[in-house]
N, C-alpha and C positions, 0 to 999 in steps of 0.2 A: 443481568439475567440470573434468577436465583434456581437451582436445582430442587426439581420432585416430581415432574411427572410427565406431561402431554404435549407442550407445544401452545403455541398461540397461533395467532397471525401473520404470515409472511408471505411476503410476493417476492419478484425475482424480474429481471428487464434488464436487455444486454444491448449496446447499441456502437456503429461505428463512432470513431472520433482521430481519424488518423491524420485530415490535414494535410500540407504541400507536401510532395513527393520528390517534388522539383527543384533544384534552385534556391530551396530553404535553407537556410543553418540551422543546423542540428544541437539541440541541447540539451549538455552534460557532461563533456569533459572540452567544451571550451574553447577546439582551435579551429579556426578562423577560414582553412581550406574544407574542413566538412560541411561540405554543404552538402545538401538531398539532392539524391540521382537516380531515385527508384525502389523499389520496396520489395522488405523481404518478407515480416509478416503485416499484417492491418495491427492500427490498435485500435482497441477496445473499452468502453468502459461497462463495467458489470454493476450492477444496484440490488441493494438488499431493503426492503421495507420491511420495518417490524411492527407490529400493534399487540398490544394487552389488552385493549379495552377502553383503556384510560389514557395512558402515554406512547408517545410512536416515536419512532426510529428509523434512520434512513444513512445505510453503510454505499458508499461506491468507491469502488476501486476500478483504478484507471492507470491503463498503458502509457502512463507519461512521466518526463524526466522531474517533474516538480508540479508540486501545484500551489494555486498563488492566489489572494484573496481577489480579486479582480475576476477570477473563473467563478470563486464560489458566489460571491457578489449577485453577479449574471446569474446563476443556475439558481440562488435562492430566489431571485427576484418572479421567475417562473413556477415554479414549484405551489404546488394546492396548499390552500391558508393551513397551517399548523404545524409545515414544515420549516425550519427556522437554522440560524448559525448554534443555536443550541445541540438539536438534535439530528441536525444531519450530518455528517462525516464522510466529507471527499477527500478521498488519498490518491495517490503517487505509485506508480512501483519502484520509481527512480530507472527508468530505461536509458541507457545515455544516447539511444539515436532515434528521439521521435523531434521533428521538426519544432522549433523554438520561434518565438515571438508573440508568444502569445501573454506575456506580462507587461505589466505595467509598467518595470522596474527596466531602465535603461543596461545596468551590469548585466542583465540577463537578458538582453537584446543584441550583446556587443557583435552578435556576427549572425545576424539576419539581416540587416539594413533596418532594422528597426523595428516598430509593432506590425504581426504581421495580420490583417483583418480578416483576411480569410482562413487562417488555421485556428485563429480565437471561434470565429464563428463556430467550426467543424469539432471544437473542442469544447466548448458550451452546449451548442446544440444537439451533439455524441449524450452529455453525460444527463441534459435534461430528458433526450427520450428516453433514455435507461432510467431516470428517476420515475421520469411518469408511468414507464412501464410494469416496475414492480410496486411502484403504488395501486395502481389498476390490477394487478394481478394477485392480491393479500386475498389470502384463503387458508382455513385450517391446515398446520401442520406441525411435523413431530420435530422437537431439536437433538441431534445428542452432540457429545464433547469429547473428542477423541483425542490421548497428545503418542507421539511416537520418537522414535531418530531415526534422525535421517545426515548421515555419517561422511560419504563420499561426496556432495554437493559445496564444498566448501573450504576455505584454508586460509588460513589468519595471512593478511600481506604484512603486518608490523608485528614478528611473534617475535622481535629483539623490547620491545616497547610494553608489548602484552607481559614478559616474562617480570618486566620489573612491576608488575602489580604484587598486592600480598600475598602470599604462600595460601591463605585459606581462600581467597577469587579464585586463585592460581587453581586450586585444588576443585574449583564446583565445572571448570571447563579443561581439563586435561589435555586434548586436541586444540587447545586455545579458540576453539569457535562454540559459540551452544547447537549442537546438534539436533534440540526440539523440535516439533515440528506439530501442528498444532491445526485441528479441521472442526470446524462448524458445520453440519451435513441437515439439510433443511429435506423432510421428507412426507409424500403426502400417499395414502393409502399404501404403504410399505414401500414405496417408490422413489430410489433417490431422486429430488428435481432441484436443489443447489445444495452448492458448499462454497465457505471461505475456508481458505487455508492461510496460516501464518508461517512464513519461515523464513531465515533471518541471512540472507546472499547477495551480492550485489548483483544488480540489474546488467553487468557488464561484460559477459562474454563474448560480445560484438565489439570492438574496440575500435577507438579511433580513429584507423584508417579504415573503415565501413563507411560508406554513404548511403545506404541502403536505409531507410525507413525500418525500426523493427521493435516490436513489444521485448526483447532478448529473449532471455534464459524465462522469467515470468509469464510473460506473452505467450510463449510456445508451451508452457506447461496448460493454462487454460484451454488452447486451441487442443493440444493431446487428450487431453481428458473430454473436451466438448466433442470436436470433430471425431479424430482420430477412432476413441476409444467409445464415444457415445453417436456418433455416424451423425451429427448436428446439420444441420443446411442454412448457415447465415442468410441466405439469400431469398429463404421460405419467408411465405406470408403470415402463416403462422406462428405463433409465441414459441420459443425455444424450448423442449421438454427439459434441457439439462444447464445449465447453469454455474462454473466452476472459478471463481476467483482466487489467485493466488496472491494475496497481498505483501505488504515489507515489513519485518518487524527491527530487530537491535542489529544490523545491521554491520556495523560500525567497521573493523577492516578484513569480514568476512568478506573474501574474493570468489567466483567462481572460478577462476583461472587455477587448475590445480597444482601446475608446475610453476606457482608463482610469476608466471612472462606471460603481459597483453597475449591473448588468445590462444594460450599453449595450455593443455590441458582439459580434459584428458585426452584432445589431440592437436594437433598444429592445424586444425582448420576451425575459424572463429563460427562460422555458422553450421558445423556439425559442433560444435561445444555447446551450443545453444540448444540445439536438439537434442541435446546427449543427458545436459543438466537438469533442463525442465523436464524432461521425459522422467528422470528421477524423483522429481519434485513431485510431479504429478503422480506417479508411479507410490508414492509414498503415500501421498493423499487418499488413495483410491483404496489402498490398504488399511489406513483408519476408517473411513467409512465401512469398509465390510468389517472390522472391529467393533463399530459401532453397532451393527444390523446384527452382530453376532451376539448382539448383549454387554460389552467390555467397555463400550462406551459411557458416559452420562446422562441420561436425559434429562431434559429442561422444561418446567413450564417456566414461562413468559413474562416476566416482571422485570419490567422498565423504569430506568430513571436515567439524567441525562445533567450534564454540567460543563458549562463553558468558562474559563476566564482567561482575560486578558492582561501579557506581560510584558511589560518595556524590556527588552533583553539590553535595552542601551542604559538601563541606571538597576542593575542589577548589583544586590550586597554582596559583598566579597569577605567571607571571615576570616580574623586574623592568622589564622594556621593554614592560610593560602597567600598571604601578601608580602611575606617577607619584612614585613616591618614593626608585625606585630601588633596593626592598629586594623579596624575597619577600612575598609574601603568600599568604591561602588564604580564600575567596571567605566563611570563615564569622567574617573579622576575624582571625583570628591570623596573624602573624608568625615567620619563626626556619628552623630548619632543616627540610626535607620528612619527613613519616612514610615507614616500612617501606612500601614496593610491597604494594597490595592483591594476593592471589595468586588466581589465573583458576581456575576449577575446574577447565580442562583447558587450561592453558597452552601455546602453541605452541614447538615446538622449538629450543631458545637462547634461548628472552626472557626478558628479567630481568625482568620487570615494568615494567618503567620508563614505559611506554606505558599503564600503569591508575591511574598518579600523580594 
């Protein structure tokens, strides 16, 4: 999306996808007694359609602990002709308590009893009527691009590990987490009616011993800024006026737990931490957008472009100033010179490939 002026075409479509409540194993952190015993928030998946004219775009984000080609599979296979593994983008928030079985992949079954058919359905079915919905609902509107921090949400869990990086990393993140915080605010006749937000915490203020079904710290920020703060009615007939996804960005061992201990911080009760965090997240959110409306933001017209490619992460090159040996390598044991550049299905203009090695 390049910057200069108005906005393109965007829709917006939110829709259940929460799946067994019951009796499910839950996944994201793995053991084998949490299984689902009732719910604390619904999840959610949220849809962004984009159109210029020419090229279209389809963002969803989704209350779930992973997502895995076997969904996107299924959700493309639905989806009106021109939406494609190209240009559509289903994400994750990485939640570690929404019910599990819904992969293909046995390691990620290990404590459901297996695949489970009907959370697949609920989680397909969730994310295609939010596709269809904000394809159906693409109408003029205005973009802008707001970034902020947002300081209290977060706290490095390995800042022994983080400290041994270089002095000049060391120096761009101080707090050892990136504090950005980052809103896409989609608005139509001066009227906010979505936003993405990026920010970079884990989904895990609910901890392991929860059974409780819940979007966490993410989930509860969408719900605060939709319900809460925008008075939303899930349950209405009508298209939702407000629209607020909270997606995951760099992640890595930014913790919400801010005294470092499963669920402690900033208080000893995990599902007030979760309303405490998101409320923050959102609370931050809601403050770029009036940044935005106040003129401080960026606005965008609407030009689209879109690139997919495909990487064996199992015969990955390994350069010699990481093997120890001094020689090439390639993460599946071989040795010797690199293979032919895997080719991008739509390769960007002048790349050799050398970037999909």
């Amino acid at each position: 999306m390049a910057s200069t002026g108005t906005g393109g075409l965007v829709g917006r479509g939110i829709a259940d996808i929460t799946g067994e409540i019951a009796e499910c194993g839950m996944l994201g952190y793995g053991m084998a007694f949490q299984q689902s015993a009732g719910l604390h928030t619904r999840l959610r998946a949220r849809a962004f359609a984009f159109s210029d004219g020419t090229e279209r775009l389809m963002i969803v984000v989704c209350d779930l602990p992973l997502m895995f080609g076997g969904v996107v599979r299924a959700v493309l296979a639905r989806l009106p002709r021109g939406y494609t593994e190209s240009n559509v983008m289903i994400t994750a928030t990485h939640t570690h308590c929404g019910p599990g079985g819904y992969a293909h992949h046995a390691l990620y079954n290990g404590n459901t009893g297996g695949f489970r058919p009907k959370t697949f359905a609920a989680v397909v079915d969730g994310i295609v009527e939010a596709a269809l919905a904000a394809h159906e609902d693409l109408a003029p509107a205005a973009l802008r691009l707001a970034h902020g921090r947002l300081e209290n949400a977060g706290a490095n869990r390995a800042r022994r590990a983080f400290d041994r990086n270089p002095a000049a990393d060391r120096a761009l993140f101080p707090g050892g987490v990136d504090p950005q915080t980052t809103l896409l605010s989609i608005e139509r006749d001066g009227r906010l009616v979505g936003a993405i937000n990026w920010f970079a915490v884990h989904n895990t203020s609910m901890t392991n011993r929860n059974r409780l079904v819940s979007g966490d710290n993410k989930g509860y920020a969408g719900y605060h800024w939709e319900r809460v703060l925008g008075g939303c009615d899930y349950l209405a007939d009508a298209p939702q006026e407000l629209i607020t996804a909270f997606a995951q960005t760099n992640a890595g061992d930014v913790s919400p737990n801010l005294n470092l201990r499963p669920g402690s911080g900033p208080t000893e009760d995990m599902a007030e931490n979760t309303r405490i965090i998101g409320t923050r997240q959102a609370d931050a959110a809601a403050a770029l957008a009036d940044k935005g409306r106040n003129g401080e933001g960026t606005s965008f017209d609407l030009v689209l472009d879109h690139r997919i490619t495909h990487v064996d992460l199992s015969d990955m090159r390994v350069l010699p100033a990481f093997t120890g040996d001094g020689r090439f390598h390639r993460d599946g044991g071989s040795t010797g010179a690199p293979r032919q550049p895997r080719r991008c299905w739509r390769p960007l203009a002048g790349c050799s490939g050398s970037r999909c090695r």
